[in-house]
FIRO-731211 format. One record per residue (C-alpha): x, y, z; residue in three letters. Coordinates in Angstrom, 1 decimal. Example, Ala and Ser with C-alpha at 12.3 -4.5 7.8 and 13.67 -1.06 7.14 Angstrom:
PT	east	north	up	kolti
PT	12.3	-4.5	7.8	ALA
PT	13.7	-1.1	7.1	SER
This chain:
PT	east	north	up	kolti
PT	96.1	103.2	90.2	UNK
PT	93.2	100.8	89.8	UNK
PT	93.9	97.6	91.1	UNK
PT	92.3	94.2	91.0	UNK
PT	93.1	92.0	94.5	UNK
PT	92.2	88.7	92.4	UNK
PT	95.0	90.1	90.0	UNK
PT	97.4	90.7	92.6	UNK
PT	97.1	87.4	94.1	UNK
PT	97.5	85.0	91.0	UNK
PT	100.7	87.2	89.7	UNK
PT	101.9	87.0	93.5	UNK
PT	101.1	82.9	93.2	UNK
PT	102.5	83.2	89.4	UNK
PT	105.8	84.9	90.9	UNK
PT	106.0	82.1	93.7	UNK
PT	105.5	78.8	91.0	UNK
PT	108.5	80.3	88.9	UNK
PT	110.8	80.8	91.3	UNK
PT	110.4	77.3	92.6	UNK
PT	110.7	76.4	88.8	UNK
PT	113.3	78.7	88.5	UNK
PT	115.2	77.2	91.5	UNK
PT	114.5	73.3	90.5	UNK
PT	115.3	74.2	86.7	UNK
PT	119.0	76.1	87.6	UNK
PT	120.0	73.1	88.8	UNK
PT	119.8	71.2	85.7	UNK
PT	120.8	74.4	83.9	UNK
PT	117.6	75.4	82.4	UNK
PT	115.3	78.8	82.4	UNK
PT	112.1	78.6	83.6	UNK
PT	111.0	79.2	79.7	UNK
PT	112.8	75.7	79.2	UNK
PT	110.9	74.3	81.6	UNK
PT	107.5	75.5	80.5	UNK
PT	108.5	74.1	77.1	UNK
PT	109.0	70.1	78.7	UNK
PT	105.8	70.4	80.9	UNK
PT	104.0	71.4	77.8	UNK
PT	105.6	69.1	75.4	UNK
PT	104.9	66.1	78.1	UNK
PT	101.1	67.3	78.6	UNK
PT	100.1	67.8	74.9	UNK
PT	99.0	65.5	72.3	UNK
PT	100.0	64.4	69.3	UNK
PT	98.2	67.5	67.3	UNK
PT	100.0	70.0	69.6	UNK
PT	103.6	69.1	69.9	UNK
PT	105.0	71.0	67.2	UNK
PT	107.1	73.9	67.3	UNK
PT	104.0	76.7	66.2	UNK
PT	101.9	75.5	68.7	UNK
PT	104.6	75.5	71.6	UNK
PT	105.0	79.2	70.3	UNK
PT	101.2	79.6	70.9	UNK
PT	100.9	78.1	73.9	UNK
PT	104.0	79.8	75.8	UNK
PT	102.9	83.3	74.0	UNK
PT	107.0	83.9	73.1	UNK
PT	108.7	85.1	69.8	UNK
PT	109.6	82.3	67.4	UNK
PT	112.8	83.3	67.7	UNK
PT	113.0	82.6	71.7	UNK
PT	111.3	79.4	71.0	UNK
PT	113.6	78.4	68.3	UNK
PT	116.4	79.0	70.8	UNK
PT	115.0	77.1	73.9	UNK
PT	114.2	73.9	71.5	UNK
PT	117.8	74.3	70.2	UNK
PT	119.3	74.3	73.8	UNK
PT	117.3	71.5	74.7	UNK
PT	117.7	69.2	71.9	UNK
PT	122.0	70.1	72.2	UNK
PT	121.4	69.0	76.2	UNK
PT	119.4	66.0	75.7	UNK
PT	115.9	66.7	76.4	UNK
PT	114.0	66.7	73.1	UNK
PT	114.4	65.2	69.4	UNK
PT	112.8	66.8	67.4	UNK
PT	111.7	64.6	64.3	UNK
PT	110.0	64.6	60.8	UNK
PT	106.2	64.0	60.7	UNK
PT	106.1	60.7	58.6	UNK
PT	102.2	62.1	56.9	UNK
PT	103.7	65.3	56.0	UNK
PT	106.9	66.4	55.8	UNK
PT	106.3	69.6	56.4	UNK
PT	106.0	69.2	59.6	UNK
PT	108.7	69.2	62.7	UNK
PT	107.3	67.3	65.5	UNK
PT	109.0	67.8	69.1	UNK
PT	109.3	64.1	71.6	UNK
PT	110.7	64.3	75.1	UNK
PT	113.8	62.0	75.4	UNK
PT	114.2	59.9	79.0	UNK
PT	116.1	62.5	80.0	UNK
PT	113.5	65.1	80.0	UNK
PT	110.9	62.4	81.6	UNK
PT	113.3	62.1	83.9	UNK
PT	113.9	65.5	84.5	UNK
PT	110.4	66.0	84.7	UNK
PT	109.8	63.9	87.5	UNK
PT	111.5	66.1	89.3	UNK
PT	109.7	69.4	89.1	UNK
PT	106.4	71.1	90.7	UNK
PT	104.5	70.6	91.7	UNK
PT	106.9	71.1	94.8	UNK
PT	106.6	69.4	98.6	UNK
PT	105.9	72.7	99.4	UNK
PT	103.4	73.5	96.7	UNK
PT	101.3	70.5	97.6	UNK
PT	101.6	71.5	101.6	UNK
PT	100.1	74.5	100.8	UNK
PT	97.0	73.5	98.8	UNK
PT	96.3	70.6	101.4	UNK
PT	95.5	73.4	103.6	UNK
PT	92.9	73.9	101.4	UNK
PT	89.4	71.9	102.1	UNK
PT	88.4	69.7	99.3	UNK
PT	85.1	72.3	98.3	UNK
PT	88.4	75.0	98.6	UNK
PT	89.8	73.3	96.1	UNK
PT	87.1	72.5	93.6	UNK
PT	85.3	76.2	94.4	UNK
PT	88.7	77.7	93.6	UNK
PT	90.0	75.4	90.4	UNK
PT	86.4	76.0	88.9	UNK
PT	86.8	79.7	89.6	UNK
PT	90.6	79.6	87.6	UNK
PT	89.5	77.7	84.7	UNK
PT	86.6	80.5	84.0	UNK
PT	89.1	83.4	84.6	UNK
PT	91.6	81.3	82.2	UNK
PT	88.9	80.8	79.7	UNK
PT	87.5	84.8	79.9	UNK
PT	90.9	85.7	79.5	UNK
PT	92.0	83.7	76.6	UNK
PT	88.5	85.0	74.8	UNK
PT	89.4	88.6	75.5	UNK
PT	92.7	87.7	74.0	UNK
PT	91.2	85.8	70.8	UNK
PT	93.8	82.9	71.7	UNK
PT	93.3	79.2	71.3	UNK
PT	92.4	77.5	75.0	UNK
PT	94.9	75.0	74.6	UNK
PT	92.4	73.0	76.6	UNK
PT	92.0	68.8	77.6	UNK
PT	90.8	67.1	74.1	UNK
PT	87.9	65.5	76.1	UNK
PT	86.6	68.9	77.2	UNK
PT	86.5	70.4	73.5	UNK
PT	83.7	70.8	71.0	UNK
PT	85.0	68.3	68.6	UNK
PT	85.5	65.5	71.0	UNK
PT	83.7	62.6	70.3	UNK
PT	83.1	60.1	73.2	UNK
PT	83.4	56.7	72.0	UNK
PT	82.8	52.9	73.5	UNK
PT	85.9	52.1	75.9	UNK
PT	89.0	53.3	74.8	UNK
PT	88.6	54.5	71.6	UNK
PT	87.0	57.9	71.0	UNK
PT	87.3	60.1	68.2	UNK
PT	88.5	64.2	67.0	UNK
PT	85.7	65.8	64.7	UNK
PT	87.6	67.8	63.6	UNK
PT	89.9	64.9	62.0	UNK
PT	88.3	62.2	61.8	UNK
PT	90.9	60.3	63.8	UNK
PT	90.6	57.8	66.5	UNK
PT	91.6	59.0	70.2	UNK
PT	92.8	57.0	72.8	UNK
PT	92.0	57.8	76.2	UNK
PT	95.0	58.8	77.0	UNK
PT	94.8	61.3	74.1	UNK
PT	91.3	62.6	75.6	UNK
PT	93.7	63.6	78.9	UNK
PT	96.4	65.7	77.2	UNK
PT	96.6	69.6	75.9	UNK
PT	95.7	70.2	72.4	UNK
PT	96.2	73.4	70.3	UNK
PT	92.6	72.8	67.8	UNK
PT	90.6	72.8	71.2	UNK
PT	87.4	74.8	71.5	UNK
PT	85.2	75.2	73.8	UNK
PT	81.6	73.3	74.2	UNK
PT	78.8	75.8	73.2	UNK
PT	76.3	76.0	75.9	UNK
PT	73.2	74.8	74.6	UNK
């Protein structure tokens, strides 16, 4: 069987980061798949937070997500609401419960031990070295990066605060530069 070591050791890491979510997560009686769904929902902007682009991002069924945002709306965690520009659209907001659930999740004591034991060039060599595997993979795959708004092609860095998507047309705050958002694409090299 042809293997690849660098394979090996990120589904090894994978195996270890959803057990300790798995762990933290029983005891608020959620799967790990619930879990994914709040960290996304809490890292992804206002372009991403819809039910079809949770489905994209956590590669599941529509059916398993459709589940999972049921549960966690009948337990408290999410409200899921009626885009007031199109009502169409179902948009998904974490209540204080999930915030405060979140809080509580990795990264773990343990988890942040362990990279500590890494040197700060470790860490940078090695986070670089993810994020090109990540991006490879998700070209191979013809998926959407799901990447940071201020690293995608249409971001458009303004004076201060205010920046702006040119792919919308719509103003940014930086805060909104910081989170996940489905339309990213990556710079072209020039």
């Amino acid at each position: 069987m042809k293997t690849s070591r660098i394979h090996q050791l990120i589904e090894r890491l994978g195996l270890l980061a959803r057990s300790e979510s798995r762990r933290i997560g029983s005891e608020m009686a959620l799967q790990p798949v619930h879990v994914q769904a709040l960290q996304y929902l809490e890292r992804c902007n206002r372009y991403s937070n819809t039910p079809a682009a949770l489905v994209g991002y956590l590669g599941q069924t529509k059916g398993t997500v459709s589940q999972s945002l049921k549960l966690l709306a009948r337990e408290g965690y999410l409200e899921k609401r009626t885009d007031p520009e199109d009502a169409r659209v179902v948009r998904l907001h974490l209540t204080p419960k999930a915030h405060q659930a979140l809080r509580q999740l990795p990264p773990t004591e343990t988890w942040m031990h362990a990279e500590r034991t890494l040197s700060p060039s470790e860490r940078k060599a090695l986070t670089a070295g993810l994020e090109s595997l990540l991006k490879a993979l998700q070209a191979a795959h013809g998926g959407r990066t799901f990447g940071i708004c201020s690293t995608c092609r249409h971001f458009q860095n303004g004076v201060g605060e205010e920046h702006r998507c040119g792919l919308t047309g719509e103003v940014l705050t930086d805060d909104d530069s910081r989170r996940i958002c489905q339309e990213h694409e990556e710079r072209r090299s020039a």
